[in-house]
C-alpha positions as CSV (number, residue, x, y, z in Angstrom):
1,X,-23.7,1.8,16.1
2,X,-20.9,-0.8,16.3
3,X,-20.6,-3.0,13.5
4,X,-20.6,-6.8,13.2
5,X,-18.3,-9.0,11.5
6,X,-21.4,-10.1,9.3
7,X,-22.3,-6.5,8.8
8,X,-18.4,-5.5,7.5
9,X,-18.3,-9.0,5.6
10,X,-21.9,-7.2,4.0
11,X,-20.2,-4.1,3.2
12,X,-17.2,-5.3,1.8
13,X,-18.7,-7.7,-0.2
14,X,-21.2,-5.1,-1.3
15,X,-18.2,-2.4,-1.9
16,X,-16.0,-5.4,-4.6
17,X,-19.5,-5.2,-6.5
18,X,-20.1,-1.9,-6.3
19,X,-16.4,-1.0,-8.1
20,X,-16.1,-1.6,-11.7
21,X,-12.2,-2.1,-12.0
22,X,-12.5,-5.3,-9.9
23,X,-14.9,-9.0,-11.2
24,X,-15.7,-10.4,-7.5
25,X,-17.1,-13.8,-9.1
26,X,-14.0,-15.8,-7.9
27,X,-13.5,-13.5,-4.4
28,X,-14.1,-15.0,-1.3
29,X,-14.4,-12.6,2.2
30,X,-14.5,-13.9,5.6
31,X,-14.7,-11.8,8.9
32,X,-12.9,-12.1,12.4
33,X,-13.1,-9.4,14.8
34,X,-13.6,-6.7,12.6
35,X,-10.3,-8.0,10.4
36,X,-11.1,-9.3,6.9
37,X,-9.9,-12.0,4.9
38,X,-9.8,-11.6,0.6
39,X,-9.3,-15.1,-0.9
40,X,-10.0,-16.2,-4.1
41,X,-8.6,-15.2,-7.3
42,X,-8.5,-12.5,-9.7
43,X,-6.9,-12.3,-13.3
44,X,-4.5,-9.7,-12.7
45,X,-1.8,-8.3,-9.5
46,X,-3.3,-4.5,-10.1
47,X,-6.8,-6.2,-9.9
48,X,-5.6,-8.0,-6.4
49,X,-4.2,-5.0,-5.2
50,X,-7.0,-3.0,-5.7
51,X,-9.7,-5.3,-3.9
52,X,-7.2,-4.7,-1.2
53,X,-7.5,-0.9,-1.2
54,X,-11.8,-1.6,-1.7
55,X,-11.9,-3.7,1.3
56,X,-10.2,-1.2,3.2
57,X,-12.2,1.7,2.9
58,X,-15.3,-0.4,4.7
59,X,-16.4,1.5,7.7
60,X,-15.1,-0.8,11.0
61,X,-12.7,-2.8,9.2
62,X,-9.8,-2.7,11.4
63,X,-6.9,-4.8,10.0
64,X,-6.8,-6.6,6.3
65,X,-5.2,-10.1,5.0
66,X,-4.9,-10.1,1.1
67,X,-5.0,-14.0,0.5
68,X,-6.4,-13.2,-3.1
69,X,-4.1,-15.0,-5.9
70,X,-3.5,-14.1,-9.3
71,X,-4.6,-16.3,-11.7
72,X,-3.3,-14.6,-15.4
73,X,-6.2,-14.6,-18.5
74,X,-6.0,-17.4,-20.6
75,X,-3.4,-15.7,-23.8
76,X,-1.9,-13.8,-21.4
77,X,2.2,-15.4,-21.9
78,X,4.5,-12.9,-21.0
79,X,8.1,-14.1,-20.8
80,X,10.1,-12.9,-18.1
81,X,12.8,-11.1,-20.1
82,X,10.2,-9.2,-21.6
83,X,8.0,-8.2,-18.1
84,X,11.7,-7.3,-17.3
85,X,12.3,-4.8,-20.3
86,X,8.6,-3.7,-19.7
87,X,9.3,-2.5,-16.2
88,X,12.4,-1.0,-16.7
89,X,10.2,1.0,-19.5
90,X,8.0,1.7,-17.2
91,X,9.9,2.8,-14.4
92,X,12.1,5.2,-16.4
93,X,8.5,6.9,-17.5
94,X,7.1,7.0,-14.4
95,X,10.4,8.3,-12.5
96,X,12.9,9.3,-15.4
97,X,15.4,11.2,-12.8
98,X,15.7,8.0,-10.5
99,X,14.9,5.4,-11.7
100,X,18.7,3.8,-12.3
101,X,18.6,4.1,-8.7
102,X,16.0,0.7,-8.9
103,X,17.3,-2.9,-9.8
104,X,15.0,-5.1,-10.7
105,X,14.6,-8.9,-10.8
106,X,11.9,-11.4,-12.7
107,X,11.5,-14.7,-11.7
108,X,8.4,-16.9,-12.9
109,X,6.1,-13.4,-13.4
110,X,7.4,-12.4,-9.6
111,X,9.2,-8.9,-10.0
112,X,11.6,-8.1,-7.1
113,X,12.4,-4.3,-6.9
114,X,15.6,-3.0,-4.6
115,X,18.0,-0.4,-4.7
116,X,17.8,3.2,-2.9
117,X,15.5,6.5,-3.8
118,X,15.5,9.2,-1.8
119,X,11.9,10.1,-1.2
120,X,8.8,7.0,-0.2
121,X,6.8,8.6,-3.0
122,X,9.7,7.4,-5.5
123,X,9.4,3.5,-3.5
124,X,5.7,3.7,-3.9
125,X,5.4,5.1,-7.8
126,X,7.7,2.3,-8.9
127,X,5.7,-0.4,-7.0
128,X,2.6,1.1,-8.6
129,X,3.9,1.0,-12.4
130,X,4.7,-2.5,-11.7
131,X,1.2,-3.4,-10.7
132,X,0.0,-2.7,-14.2
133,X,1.9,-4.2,-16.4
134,X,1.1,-7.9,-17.9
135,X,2.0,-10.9,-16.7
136,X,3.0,-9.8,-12.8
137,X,2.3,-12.5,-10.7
138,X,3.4,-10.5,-7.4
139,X,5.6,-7.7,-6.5
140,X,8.1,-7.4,-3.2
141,X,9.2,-4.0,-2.6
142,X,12.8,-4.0,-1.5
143,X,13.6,0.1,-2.0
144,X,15.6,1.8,0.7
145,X,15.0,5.3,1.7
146,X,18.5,7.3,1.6
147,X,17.5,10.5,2.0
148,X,19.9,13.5,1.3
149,X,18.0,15.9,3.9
150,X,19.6,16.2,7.6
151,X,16.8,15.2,9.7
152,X,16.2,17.5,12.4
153,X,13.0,18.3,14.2
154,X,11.4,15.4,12.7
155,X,8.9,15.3,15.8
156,X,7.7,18.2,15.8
157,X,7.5,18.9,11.8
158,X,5.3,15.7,11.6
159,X,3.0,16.6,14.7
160,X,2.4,20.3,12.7
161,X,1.7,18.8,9.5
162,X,-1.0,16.0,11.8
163,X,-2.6,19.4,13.0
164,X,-3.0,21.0,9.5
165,X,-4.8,18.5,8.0
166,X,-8.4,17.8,8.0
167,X,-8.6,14.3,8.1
168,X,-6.8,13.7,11.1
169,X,-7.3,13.9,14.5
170,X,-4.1,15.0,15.7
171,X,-4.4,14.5,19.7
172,X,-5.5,11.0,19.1
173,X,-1.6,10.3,16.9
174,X,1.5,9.9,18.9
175,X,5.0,10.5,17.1
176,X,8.4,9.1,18.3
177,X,11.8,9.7,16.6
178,X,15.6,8.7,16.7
179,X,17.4,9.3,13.6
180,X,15.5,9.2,10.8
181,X,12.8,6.3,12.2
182,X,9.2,7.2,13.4
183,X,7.3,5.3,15.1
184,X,3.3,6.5,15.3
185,X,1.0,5.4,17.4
186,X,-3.0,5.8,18.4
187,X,-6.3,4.8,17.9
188,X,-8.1,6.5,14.7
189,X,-11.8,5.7,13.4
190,X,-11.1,4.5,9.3
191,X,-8.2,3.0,7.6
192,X,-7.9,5.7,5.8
193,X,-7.1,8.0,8.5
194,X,-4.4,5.7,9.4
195,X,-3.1,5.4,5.9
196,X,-2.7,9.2,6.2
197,X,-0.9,9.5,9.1
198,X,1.3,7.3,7.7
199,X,2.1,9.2,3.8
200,X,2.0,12.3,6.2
201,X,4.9,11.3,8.2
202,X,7.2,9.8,5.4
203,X,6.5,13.1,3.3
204,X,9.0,14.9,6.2
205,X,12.1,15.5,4.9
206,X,15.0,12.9,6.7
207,X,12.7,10.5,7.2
208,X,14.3,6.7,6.4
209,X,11.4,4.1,8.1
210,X,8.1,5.3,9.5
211,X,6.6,2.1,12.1
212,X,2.6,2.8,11.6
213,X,1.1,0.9,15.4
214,X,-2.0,3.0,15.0
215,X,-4.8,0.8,15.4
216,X,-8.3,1.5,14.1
217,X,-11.1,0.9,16.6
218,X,-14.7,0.8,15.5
C-alpha cells in the first residue's frame, strides 16, 4: 500500500519518540512527496545526526533534509582550543595508525576536518568521533580518498559483492567506472538499501569517489 506524506510524517514522528537517544520536544517534521524535512532543535550535533539516521529508516521516505539546529545545554562552554585538543584525542583513539593523515580546524564550535586517508571507513570513523564530543556545533567533512590499491576491475568487483549480499537487489543497481569514480544508479525500496549499495561500493579496493543516483521509490 503506497504511503502518504501524512502517513511517513506519522511514522517518522512516531519513530523520534520511539528512540531513546533523541528528545523530539523541540523537533519539527514536515512532508513533500515522500521527502522529509527535520527542523527544530536539539541540544547536541550527535543528537541531530542521529534523528537524521531515525527519519531515514521510515518505510517510503525517499529523500531527507536535516534542517535540525544545535542548540548546546545551558553549562555546556567549551572553548575552541580545547574541542580542538579533544578531537585530536579522539581521532588518534579512534584511528591511531592514520590519524596524522587528518587536519583539523575549530571555529565558533564548527570543526572542519581535511587531509587524505586511504580507505572511506577511515573519512567516516573520524567524522563519527567528532559527532560526540562537547561543544560541536557542526562538522564538514573534507577527507580525500588516496588510495594505495591499483584499481582494476572495479566494475565487476562491486557488481559481485551487490550479488552476495542479502539486502540488495542486485539487477535493480547499475555500476559505472573510470578511474577510481563510481557512479551507481537504480531504483531500490528503503534507504537503507541505498545506504548499502553505497558502503558496498566504497569498501572496493581503488575506489576514490562513489556518486550514489539511486533513488528510492515507494
Amino acid at each position: 500500500m503506497l504511503k502518504t506524506d501524512n502517513d511517513i510524517k506519522r511514522d517518522v514522528e512516531a519513530e523520534l519518540r520511539w528512540d531513546p537517544e533523541i528528545d523530539d520536544t523541540d523537533v519539527a517534521v514536515k512532508t513533500t512527496d515522500s521527502v522529509v524535512t527535520l527542523t527544530g532543535f536539539v541540544r547536541s550535533y550527535a543528537e541531530k545526526y542521529h534523528a537524521a539516521s531515525v527519519a531515514k529508516r521510515v518505510v517510503g521516505v525517499t529523500a531527507l533534509a536535516n534542517d535540525i539546529d544545535v542548540r548546546l545545554s545551558p553549562g555546556v562552554d567549551v572553548s575552541d582550543p580545547q574541542l580542538a585538543r579533544d578531537a585530536v584525542a579522539t581521532l588518534k583513539t579512534e584511528l591511531p595508525l592514520s590519524w596524522d593523515k587528518i587536519k583539523l580546524t575549530v571555529q565558533d564550535g564548527r570543526v572542519s576536518l581535511e587531509g587524505a586517508v586511504e580507505w572511506h571507513y577511515q573519512r567516516e570513523r573520524a567524522e563519527r568521533a567528532i559527532h560526540n564530543l562537547r561543544g560541536v556545533l557542526s562538522v564538514r567533512n573534507s577527507i580525500r580518498i588516496k588510495p594505495n590499491a591499483v584499481a582494476t576491475g572495479l566494475k565487476e568487483k562491486i557488481s559481485a559483492a551487490f550479488q552476495r549480499n542479502a539486502i540488495l537487489d542486485a539487477e535493480a543497481i547499475t555500476v559505472e567506472e573510470h578511474n577510481g569514480d563510481v557512479v551507481l544508479r537504480g531504483r531500490v525500496h528503503s534507504w537503507a538499501e541505498r545506504e548499502q549499495a553505497f558502503s558496498t561500493a566504497w569498501s572496493a579496493p581503488g575506489v576514490t569517489h562513489v556518486s550514489n543516483e539511486i533513488a528510492v521509490v515507494s
